[in-house]
Short mmCIF file of the C-alpha atoms (twelve columns), coordinates in Angstrom:
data_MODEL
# 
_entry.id   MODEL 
# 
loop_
_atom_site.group_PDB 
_atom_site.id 
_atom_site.type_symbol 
_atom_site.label_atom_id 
_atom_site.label_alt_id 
_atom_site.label_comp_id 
_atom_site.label_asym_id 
_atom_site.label_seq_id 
_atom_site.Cartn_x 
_atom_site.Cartn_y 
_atom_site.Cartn_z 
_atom_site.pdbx_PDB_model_num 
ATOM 1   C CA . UNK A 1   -75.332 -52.219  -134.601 1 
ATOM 2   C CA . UNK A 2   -79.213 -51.197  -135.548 1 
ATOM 3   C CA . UNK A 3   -80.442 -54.388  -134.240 1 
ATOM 4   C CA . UNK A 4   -78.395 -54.294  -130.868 1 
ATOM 5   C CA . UNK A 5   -79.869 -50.817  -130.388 1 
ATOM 6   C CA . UNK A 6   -83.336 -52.071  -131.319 1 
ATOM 7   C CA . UNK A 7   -82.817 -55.272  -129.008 1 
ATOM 8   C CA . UNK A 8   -82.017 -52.358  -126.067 1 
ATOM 9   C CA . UNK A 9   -85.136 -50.627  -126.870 1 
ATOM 10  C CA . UNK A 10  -87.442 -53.155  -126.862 1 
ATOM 11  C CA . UNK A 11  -85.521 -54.227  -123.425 1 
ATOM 12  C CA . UNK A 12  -86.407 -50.615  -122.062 1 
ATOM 13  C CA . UNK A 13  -89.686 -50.709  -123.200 1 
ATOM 14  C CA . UNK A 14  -90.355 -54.051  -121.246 1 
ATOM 15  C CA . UNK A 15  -88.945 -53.368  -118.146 1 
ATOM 16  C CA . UNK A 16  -90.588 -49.528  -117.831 1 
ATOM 17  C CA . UNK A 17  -93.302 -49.649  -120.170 1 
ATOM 18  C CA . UNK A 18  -97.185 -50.735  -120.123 1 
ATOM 19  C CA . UNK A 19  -96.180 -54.234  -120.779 1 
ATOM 20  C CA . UNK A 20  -94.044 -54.394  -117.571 1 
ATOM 21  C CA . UNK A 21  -94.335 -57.032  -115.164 1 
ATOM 22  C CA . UNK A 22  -96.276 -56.126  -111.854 1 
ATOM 23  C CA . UNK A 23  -95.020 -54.410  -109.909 1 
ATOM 24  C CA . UNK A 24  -95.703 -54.165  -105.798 1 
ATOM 25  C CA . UNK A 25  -95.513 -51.183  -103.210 1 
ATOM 26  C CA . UNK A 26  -95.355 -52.791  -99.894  1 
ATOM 27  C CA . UNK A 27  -93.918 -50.559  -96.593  1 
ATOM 28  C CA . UNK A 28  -90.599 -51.663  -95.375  1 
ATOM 29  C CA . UNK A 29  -90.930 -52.912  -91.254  1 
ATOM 30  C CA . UNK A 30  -87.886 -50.812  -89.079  1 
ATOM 31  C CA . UNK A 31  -85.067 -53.578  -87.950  1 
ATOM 32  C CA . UNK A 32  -86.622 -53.315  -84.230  1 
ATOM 33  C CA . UNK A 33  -89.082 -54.903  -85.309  1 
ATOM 34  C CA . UNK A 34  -86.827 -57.378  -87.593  1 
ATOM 35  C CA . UNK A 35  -84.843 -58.203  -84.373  1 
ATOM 36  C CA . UNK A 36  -87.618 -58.843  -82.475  1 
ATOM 37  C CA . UNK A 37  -89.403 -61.308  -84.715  1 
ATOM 38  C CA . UNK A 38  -86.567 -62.397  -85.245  1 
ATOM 39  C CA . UNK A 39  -85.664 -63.708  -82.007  1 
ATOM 40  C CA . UNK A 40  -89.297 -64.309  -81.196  1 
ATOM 41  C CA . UNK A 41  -88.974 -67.160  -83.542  1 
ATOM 42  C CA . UNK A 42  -85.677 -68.467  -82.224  1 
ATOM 43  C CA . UNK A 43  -87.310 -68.423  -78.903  1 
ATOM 44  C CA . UNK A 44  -90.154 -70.489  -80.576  1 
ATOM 45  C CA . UNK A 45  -87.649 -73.146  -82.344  1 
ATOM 46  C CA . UNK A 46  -85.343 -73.591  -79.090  1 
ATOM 47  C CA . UNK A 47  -88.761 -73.929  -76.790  1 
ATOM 48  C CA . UNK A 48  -90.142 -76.335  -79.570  1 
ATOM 49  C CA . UNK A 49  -86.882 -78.505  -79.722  1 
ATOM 50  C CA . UNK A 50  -86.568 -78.539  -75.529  1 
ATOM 51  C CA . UNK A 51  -90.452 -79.821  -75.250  1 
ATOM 52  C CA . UNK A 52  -89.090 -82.493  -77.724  1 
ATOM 53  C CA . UNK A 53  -85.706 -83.134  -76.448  1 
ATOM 54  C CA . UNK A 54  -88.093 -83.658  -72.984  1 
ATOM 55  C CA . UNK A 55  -90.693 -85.584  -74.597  1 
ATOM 56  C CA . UNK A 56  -88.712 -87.504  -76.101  1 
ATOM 57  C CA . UNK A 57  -86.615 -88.832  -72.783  1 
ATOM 58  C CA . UNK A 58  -90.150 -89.288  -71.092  1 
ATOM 59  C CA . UNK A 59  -91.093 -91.589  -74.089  1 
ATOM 60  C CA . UNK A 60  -87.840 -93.746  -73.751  1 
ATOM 61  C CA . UNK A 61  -88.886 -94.182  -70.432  1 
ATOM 62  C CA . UNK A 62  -85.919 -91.570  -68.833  1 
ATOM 63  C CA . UNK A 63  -88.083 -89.750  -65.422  1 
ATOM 64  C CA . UNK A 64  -85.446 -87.034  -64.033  1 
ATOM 65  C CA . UNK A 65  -87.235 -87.313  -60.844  1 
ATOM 66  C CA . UNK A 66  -86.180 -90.782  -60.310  1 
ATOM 67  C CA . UNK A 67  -82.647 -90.180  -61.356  1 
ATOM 68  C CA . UNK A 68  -82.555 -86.997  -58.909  1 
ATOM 69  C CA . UNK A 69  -84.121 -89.091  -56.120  1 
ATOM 70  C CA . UNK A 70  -81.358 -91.887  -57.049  1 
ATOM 71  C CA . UNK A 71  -78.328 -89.490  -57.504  1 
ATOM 72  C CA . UNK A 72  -78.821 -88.035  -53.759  1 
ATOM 73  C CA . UNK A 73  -79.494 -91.675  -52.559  1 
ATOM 74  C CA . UNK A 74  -76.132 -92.742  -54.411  1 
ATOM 75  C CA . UNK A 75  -74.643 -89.023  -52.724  1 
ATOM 76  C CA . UNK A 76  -75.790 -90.195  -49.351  1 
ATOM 77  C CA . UNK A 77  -74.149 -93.901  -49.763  1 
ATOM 78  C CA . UNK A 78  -70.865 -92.310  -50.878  1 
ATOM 79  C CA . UNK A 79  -71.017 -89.798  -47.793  1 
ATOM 80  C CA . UNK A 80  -71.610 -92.824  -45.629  1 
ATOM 81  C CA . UNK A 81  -69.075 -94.873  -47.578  1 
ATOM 82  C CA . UNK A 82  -66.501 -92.355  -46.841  1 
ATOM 83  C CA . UNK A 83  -67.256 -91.966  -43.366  1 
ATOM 84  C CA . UNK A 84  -66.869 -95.483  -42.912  1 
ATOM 85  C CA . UNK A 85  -63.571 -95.973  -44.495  1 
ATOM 86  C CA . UNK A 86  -62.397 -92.744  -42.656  1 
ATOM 87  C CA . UNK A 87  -63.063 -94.412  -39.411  1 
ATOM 88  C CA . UNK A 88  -61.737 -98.207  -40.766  1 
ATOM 89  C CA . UNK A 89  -58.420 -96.433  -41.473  1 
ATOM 90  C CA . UNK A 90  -58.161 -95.071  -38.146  1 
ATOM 91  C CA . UNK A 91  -58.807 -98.469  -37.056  1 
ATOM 92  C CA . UNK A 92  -56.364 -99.940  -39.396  1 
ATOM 93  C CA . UNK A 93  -53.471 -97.609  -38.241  1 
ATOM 94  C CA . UNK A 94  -54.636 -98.667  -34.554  1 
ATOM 95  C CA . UNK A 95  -54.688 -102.212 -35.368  1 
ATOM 96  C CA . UNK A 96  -50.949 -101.911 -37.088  1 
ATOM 97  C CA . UNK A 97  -49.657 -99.789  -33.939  1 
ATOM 98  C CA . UNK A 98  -50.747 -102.627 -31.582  1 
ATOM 99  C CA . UNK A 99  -49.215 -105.499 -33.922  1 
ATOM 100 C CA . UNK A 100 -46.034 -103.459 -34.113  1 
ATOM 101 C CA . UNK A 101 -46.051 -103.189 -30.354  1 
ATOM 102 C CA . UNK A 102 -46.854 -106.918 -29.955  1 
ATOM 103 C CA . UNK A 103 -44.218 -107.845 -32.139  1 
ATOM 104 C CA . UNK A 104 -41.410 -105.483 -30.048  1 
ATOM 105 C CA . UNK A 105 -42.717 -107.564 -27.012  1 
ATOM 106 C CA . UNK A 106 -42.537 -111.283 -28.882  1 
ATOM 107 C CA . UNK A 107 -38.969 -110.045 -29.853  1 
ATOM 108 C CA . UNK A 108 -38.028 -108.925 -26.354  1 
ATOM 109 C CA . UNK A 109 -39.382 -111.871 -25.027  1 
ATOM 110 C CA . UNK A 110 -37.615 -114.223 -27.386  1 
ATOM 111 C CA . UNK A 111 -34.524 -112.176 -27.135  1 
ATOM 112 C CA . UNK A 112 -34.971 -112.925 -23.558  1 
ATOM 113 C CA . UNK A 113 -35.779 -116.523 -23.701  1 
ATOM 114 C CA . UNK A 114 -32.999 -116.851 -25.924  1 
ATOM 115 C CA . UNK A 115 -30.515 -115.009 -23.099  1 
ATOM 116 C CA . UNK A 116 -31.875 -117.231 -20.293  1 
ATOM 117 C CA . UNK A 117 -31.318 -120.557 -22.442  1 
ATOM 118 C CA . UNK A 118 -27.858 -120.235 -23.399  1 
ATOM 119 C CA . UNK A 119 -27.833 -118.959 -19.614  1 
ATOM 120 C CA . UNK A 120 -29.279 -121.968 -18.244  1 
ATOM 121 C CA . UNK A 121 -26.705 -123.890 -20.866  1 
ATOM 122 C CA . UNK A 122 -23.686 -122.013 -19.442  1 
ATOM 123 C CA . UNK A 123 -24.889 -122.605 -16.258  1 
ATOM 124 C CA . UNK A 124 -25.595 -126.538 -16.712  1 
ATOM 125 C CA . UNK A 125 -22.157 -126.964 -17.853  1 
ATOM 126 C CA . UNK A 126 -20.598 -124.920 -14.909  1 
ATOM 127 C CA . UNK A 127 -22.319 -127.141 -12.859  1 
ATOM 128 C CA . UNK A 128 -20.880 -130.065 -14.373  1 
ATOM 129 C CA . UNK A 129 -17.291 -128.989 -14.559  1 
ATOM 130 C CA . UNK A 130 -17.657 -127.974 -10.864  1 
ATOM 131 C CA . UNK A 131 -18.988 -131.765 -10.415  1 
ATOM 132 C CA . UNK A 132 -16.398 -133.338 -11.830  1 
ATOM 133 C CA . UNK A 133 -13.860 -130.860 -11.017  1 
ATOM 134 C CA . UNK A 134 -14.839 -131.635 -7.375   1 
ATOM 135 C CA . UNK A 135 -15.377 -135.559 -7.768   1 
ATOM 136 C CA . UNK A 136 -11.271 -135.296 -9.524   1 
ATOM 137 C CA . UNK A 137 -10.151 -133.325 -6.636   1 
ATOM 138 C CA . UNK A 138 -10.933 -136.324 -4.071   1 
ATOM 139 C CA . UNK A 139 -7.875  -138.596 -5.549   1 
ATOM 140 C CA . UNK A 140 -4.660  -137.415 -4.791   1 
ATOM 141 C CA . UNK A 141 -1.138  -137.242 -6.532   1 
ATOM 142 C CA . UNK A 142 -3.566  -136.810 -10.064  1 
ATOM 143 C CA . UNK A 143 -3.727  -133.700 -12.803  1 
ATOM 144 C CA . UNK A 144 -6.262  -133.416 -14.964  1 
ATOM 145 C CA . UNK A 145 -6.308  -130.265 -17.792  1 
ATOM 146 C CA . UNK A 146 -9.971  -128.992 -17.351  1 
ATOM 147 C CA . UNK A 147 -11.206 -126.115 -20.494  1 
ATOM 148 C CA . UNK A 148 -8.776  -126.276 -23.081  1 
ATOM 149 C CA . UNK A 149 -9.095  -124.003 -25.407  1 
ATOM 150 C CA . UNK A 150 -6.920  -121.855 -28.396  1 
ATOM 151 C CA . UNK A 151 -7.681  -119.161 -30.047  1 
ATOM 152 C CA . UNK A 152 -5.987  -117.222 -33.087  1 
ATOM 153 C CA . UNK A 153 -5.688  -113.631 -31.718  1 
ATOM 154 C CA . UNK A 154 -3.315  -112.299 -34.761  1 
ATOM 155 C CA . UNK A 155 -2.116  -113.965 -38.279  1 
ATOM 156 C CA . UNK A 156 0.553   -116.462 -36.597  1 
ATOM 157 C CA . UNK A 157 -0.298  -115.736 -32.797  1 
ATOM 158 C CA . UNK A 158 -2.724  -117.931 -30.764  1 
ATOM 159 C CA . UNK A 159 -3.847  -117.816 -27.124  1 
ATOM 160 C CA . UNK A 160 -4.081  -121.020 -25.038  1 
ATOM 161 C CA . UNK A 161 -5.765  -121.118 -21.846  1 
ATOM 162 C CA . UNK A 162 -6.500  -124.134 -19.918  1 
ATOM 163 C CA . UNK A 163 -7.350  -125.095 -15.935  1 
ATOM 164 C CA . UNK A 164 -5.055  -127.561 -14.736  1 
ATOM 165 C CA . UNK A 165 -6.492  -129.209 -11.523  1 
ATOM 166 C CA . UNK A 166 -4.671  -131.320 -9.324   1 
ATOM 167 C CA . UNK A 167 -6.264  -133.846 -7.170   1 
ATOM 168 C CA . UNK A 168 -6.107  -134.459 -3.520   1 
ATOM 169 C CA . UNK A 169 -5.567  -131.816 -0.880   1 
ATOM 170 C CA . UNK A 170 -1.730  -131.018 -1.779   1 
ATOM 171 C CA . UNK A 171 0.428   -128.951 0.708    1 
ATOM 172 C CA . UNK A 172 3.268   -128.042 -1.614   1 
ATOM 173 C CA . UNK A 173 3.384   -126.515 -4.744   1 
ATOM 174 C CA . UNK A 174 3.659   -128.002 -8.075   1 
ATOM 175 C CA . UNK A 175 6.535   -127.743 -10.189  1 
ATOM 176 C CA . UNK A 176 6.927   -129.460 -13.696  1 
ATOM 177 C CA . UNK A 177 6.461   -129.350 -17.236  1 
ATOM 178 C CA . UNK A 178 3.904   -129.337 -19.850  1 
ATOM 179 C CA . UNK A 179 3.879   -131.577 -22.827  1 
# 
């Protein structure tokens, strides 16, 4: 225990003694002042690296003025662009309302031209049964069965119907039988 004492003592003597290292006395600065030099050099080191950051586009050949003069050219083409697609859909839905309105008209029409053909058919073989209806008719004492025709009306009922004409230019009635 003597030599830890003496080990303290010589310590002591070291530290506040004549053989101490040097020692200083500087004033302390207030923390306004720490603040502001503080950010004073942050201001420095953020102006410093946005010179660079700049610099360093300019260097790789990067000009914002061209880009800005670009980016409202490429603004102006879009407005344009827009304008003109606005107006081609209007067109569009124009365009469509006429074809659909063409298209009712080609259907009438071909709905009609359909009508007047089967019509005109009808109407061609009226004529004909009239013809030979009336060509028949000159030679007397003769039948002939004009239109024959049966149709199922119900499961195990059909209706007949038929023009019998009878040739000539008879003065009494017919009677007789069918076959």
């Amino acid at each position: 225990m003597p030599q830890t004492l003496r080990a303290l003592g010589r310590r002591v003597r070291q530290t506040f003694g004549i053989s101490a290292p040097r020692m200083a006395v500087r004033t302390r600065l207030s923390w306004r002042w720490r603040a502001f030099a503080l950010l004073g050099g942050l201001a420095l080191i953020a102006g410093m690296w946005w010179w660079g950051f700049d610099f360093g586009q300019f260097l790789g050949g990067f000009n914002r003025s061209e880009v800005a003069e670009k980016q409202a050219r490429l603004e102006a083409d879009a407005a344009t662009l827009k304008d003109e697609n606005i107006r081609l859909r209007g067109r569009l839905a124009e365009l469509e309302s006429d074809l659909n309105v063409i298209r009712g008209a080609q259907a009438t029409v071909s709905r009609q031209a359909l009508d007047l053909q089967n019509e005109n058919t009808q109407m061609k073989e009226e004529l004909a049964f009239l013809r030979k209806l009336f060509s028949d008719a000159g030679k007397p004492g003769t039948f002939t069965i004009q239109r024959f025709s049966a149709e199922k009306d119900r499961d195990n009922l059909y209706r007949f119907s038929m023009l019998v004409v009878r040739g000539g230019n008879p003065s009494d009635e017919f009677s007789g039988q069918l076959t």
